[in-house]
PADRENPA-821815 format. One record per residue (C-alpha): x, y, z; residue number from 1. Coordinates in Angstrom, 3 decimals. Layout:
! PADRENPA-821815
{{X; Y; Z}; NUM}
...
***
This chain:
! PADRENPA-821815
{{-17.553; 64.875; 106.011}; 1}
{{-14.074; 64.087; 105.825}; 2}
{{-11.969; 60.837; 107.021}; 3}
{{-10.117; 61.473; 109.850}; 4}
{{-7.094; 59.564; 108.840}; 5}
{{-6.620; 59.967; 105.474}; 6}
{{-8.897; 62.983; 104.605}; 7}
{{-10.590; 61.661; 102.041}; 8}
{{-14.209; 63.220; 101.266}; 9}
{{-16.900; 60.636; 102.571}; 10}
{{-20.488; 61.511; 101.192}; 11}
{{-23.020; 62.016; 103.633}; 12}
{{-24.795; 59.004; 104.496}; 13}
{{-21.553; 56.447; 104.618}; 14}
{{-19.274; 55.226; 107.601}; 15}
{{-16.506; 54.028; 105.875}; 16}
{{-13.802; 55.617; 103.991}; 17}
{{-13.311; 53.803; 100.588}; 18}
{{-9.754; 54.843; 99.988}; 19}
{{-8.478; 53.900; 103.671}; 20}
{{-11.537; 51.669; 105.445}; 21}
{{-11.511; 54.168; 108.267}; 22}
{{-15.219; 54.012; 109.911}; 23}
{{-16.476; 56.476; 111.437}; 24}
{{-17.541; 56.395; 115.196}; 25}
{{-21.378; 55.687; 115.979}; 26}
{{-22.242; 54.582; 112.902}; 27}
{{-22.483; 50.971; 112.213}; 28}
{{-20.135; 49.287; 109.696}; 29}
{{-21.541; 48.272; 106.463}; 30}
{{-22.159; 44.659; 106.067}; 31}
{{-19.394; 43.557; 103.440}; 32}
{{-20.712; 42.735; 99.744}; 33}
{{-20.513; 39.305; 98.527}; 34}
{{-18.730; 38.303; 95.714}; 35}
{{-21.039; 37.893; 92.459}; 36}
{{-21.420; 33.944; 91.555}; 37}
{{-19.714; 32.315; 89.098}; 38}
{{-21.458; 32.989; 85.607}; 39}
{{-22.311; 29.418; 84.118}; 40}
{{-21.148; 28.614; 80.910}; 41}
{{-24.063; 28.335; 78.526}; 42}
{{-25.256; 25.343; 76.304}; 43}
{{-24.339; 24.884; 72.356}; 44}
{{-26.876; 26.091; 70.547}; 45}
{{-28.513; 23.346; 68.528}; 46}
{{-27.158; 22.397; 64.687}; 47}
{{-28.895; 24.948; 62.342}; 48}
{{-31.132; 22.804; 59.702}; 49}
{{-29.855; 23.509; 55.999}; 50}
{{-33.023; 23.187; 53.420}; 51}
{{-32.126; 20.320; 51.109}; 52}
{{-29.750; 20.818; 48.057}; 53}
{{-32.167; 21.127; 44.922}; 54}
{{-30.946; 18.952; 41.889}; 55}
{{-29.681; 21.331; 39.055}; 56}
{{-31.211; 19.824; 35.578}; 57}
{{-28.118; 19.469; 32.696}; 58}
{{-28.264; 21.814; 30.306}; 59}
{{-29.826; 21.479; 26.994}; 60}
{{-27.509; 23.014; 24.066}; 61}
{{-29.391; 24.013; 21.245}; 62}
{{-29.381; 21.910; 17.842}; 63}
{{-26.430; 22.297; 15.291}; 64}
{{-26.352; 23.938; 12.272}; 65}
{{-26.701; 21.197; 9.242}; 66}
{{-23.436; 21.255; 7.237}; 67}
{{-23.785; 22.880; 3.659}; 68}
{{-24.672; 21.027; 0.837}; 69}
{{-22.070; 19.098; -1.188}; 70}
{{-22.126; 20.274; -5.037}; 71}
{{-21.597; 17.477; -7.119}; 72}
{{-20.093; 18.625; -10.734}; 73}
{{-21.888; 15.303; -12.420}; 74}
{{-25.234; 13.361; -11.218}; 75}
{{-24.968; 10.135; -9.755}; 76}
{{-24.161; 7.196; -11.904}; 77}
{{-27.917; 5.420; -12.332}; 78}
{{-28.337; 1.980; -10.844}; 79}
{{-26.890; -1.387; -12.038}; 80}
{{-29.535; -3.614; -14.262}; 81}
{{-28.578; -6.451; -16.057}; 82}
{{-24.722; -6.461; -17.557}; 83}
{{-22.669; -3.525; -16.241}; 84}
{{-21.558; -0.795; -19.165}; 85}
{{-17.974; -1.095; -18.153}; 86}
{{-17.831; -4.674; -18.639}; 87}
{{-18.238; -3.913; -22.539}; 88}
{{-16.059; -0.877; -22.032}; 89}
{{-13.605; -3.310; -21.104}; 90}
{{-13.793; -5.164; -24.230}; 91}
{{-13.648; -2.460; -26.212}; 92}
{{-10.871; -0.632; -24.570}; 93}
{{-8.767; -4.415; -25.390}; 94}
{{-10.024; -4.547; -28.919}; 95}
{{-9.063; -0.886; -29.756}; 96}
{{-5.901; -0.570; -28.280}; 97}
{{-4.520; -4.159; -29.318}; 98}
{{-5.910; -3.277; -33.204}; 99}
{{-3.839; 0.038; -32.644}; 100}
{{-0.800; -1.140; -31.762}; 101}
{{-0.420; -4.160; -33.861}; 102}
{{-1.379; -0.979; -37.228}; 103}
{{1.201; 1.092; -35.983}; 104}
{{4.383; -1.555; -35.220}; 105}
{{3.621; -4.350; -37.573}; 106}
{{4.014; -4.966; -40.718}; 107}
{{0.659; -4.032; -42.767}; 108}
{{1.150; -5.841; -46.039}; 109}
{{3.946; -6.889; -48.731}; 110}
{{4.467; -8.155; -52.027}; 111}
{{6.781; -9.851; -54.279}; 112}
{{8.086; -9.675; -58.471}; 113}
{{9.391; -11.455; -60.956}; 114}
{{9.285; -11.213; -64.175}; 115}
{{11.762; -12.245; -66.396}; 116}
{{13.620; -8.756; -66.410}; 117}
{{13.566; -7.120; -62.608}; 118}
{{12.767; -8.718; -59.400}; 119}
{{11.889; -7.091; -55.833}; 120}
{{9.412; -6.442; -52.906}; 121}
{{7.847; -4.318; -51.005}; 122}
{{6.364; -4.382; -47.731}; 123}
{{3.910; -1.568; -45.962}; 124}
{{5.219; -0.343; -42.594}; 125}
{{4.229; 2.995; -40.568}; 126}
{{7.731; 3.645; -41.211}; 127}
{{7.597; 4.284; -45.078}; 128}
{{6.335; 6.939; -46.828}; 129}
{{2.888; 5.185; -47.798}; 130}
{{2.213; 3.614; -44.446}; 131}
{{2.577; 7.119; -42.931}; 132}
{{-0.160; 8.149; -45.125}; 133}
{{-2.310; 5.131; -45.074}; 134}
{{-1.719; 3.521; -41.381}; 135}
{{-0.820; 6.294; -39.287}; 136}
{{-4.131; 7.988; -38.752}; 137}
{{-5.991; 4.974; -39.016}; 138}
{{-3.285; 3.598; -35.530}; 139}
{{-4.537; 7.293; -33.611}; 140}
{{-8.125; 6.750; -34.866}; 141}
{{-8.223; 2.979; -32.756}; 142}
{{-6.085; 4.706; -29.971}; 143}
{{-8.393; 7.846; -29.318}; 144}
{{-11.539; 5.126; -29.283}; 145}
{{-9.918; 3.226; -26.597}; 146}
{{-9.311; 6.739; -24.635}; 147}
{{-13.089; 6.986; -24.116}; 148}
{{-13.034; 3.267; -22.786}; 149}
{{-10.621; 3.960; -20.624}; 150}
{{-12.016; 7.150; -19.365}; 151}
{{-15.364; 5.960; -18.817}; 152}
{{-13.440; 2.793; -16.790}; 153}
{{-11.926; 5.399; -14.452}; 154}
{{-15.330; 7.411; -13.741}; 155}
{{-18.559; 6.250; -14.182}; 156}
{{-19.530; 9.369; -14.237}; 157}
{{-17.750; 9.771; -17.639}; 158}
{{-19.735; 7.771; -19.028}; 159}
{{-22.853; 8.846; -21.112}; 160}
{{-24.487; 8.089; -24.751}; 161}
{{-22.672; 11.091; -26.030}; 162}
{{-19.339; 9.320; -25.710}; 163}
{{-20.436; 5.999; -26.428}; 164}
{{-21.632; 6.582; -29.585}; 165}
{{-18.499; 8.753; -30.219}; 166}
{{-16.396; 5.976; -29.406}; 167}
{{-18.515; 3.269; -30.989}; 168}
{{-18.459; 6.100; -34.391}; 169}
{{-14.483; 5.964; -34.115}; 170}
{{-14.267; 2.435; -34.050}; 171}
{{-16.185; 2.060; -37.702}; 172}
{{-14.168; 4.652; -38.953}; 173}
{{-11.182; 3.055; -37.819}; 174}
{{-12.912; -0.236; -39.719}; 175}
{{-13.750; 1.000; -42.809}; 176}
{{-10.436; 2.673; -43.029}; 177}
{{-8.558; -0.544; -42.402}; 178}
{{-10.513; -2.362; -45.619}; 179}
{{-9.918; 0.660; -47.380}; 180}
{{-6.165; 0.613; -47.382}; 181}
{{-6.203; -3.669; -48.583}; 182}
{{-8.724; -2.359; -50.955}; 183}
{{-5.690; 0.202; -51.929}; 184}
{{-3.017; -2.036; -51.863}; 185}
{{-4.831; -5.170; -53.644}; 186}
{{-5.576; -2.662; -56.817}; 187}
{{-1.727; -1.084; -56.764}; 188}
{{-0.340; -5.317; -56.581}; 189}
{{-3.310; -6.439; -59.332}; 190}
{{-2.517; -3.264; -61.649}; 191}
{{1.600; -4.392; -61.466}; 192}
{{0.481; -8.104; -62.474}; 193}
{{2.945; -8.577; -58.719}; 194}
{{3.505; -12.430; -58.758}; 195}
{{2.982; -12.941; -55.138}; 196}
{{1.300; -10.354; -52.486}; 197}
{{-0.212; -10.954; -49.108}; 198}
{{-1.268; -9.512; -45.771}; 199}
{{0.187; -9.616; -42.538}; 200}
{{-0.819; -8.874; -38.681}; 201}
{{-1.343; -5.021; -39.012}; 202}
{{-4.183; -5.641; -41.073}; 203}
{{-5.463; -8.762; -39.846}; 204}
{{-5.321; -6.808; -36.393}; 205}
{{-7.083; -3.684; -37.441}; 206}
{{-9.746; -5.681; -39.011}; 207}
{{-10.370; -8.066; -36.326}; 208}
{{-9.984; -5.743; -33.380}; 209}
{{-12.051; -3.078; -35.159}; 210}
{{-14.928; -4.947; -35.887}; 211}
{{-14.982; -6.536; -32.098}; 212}
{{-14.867; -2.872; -30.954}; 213}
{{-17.890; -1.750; -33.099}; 214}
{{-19.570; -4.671; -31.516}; 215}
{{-18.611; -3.958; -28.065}; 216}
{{-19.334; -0.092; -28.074}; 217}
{{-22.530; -0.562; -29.830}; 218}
{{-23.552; -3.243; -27.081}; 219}
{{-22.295; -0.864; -24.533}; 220}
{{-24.699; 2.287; -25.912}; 221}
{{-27.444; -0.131; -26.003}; 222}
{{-27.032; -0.955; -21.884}; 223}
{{-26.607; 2.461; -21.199}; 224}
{{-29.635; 3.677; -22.777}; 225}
{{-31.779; 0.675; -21.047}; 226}
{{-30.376; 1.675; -17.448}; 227}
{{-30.758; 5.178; -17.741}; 228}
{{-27.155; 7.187; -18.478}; 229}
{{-27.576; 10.788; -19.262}; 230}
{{-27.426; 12.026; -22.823}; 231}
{{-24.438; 14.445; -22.450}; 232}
{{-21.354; 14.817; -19.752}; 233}
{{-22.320; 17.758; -17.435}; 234}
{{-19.970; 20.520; -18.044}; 235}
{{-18.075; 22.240; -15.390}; 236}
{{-19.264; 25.716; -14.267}; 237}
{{-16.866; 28.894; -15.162}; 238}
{{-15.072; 30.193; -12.030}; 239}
{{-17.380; 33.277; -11.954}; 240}
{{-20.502; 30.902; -12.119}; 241}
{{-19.813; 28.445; -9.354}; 242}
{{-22.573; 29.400; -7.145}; 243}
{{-20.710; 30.539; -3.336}; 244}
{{-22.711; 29.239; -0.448}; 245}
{{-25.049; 30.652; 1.447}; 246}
{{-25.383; 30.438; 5.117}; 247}
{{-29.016; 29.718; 6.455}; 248}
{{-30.780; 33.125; 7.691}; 249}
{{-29.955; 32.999; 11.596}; 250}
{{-32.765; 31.503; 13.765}; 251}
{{-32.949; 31.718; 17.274}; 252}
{{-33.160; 28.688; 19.547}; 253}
{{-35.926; 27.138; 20.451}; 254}
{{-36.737; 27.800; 24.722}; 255}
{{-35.578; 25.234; 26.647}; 256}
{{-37.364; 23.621; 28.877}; 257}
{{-36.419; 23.836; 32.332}; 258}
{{-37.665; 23.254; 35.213}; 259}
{{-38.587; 26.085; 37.571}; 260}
{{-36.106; 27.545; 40.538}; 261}
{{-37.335; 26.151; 44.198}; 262}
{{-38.526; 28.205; 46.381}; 263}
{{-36.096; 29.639; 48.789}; 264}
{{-37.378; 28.169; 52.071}; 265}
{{-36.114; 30.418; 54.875}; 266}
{{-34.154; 29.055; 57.484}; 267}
{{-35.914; 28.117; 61.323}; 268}
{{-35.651; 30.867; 63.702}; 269}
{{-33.351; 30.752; 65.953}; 270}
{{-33.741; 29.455; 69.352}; 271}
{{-33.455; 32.461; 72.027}; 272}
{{-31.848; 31.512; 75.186}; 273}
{{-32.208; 34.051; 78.148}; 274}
{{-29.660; 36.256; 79.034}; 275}
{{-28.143; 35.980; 82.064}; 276}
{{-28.506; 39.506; 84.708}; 277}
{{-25.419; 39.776; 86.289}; 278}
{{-25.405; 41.795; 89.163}; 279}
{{-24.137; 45.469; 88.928}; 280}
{{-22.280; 46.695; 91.808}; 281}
{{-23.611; 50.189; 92.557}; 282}
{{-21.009; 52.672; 93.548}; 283}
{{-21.360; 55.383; 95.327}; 284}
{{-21.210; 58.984; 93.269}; 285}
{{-18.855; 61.167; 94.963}; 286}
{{-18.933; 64.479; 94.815}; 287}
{{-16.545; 67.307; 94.839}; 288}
{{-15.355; 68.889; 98.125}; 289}
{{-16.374; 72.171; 98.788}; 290}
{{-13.688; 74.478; 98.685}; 291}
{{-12.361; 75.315; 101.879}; 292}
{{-13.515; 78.429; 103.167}; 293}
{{-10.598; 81.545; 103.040}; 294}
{{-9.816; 82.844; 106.470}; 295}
***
């Protein structure tokens, strides 16, 4: 049917018009619909529990390489017993070098004439012709022994029987050369018939300080020998035979040990609250008017 003030189709079944809220005659009016209830605002859900926090062990780092070995060009010095070798090198280092300088800048020997018809003198410096003959080597001889003295002071690793007894052979060179020039000089000044000849602190120097330094080297082989000194200096290696380093072969680490991973716990369920049924207002289907019919 249609409304009868507005015209609005009206399914079969209802008295009122919805678009107007005409109602029809005879028909009893539709109780009106009550407003839906307020919806109640729902509770906070309760705080979710969190498993605890697991403590994470530090980790381990795996053990360092060692560092490479240190060459050393010469093996250690032995140790100490008794009297230490460079306290004789000390000596001898004095006794050489003081004997060498006093041969090579003072006066050696001299001698004086007179007899009747010429007069004169003569004295034996490194300066003349005879004392660079006779003194000069015999000044480098004590000057080279006290080289190994002082070498061996710097380093006791310079210090072995090898150069010992080269120094200590030196020194008695350096001794018997010494008498062997006043042995020189005492013939020339006898064979002259000199009146007067003498000698001064060159040789009294050379003498003196060379036999000290025999003593002293010879005292200083004998120490080395009881404590243990190599024979020979260890020579240096040629550039193409230093040995080059090699790196240990690669290993890998060991396994640490770790504790295991916890177990993932999973979290509570959930609490599930009820869903609230609101009420659904049914409304009614309408339906297309027939078409009116053609006259």
């Amino acid at each position: 049917m249609y409304c009868q003030r507005c015209g609005n189709w009206m399914p079969d079944g209802t008295t009122v018009c919805q678009r107007c809220g005409w109602t029809a005659q005879g028909a009893p009016p539709s109780p009106p619909q009550s407003a839906p209830p307020p919806a109640q605002p729902l509770p906070p859900p309760p705080p979710r529990p969190y498993p605890a926090a697991q403590p994470v062990p530090p980790p381990q780092m795996a053990a360092p390489y060692p560092p490479p070995p240190v060459m050393a060009p010469y093996p250690p010095p032995p140790p100490q017993q008794g009297t230490p070798v460079s306290t004789f090198l000390l000596g001898g280092l004095i006794c050489a070098g003081v004997a060498g300088l006093l041969v090579l800048f003072t006066q050696f020997s001299g001698a004086y004439w007179n007899d009747g018809y010429t007069e004169g003198w003569v004295s034996i410096w490194m300066w003349t012709l005879p004392g660079v003959v006779l003194l000069l080597p015999l000044g480098l001889i004590l000057i080279a022994a006290a080289g190994y003295a002082s070498a061996g002071m710097r380093d006791q690793r310079m210090i072995t029987l090898d150069r010992l007894s080269k120094a200590r052979n030196l020194a008695i060179g350096a001794t018997v050369w010494v008498f062997a020039d006043a042995i020189i000089f005492a013939g020339v000044a006898i064979s002259y018939d000199w009146s007067d000849w003498w000698f001064e602190s060159g040789f009294y120097g050379g003498a003196i300080g060379g036999i000290l330094a025999v003593v002293l080297f010879q005292m200083a082989v004998n120490q080395a020998r009881a404590q243990g000194y190599p024979a020979r200096t260890v020579a240096w290696p040629a550039p193409g035979q230093v040995p080059q380093y090699q790196p240990p072969p690669f290993a890998p680490p060991p396994p640490q040990a770790t504790a295991p991973p916890a177990q993932y716990a999973p979290p509570p369920p959930q609490q599930q609250w009820p869903q609230q049924q609101w009420p659904q207002q049914q409304w009614p289907q309408q339906q297309p008017p027939p078409s009116p019919p053609r006259p």
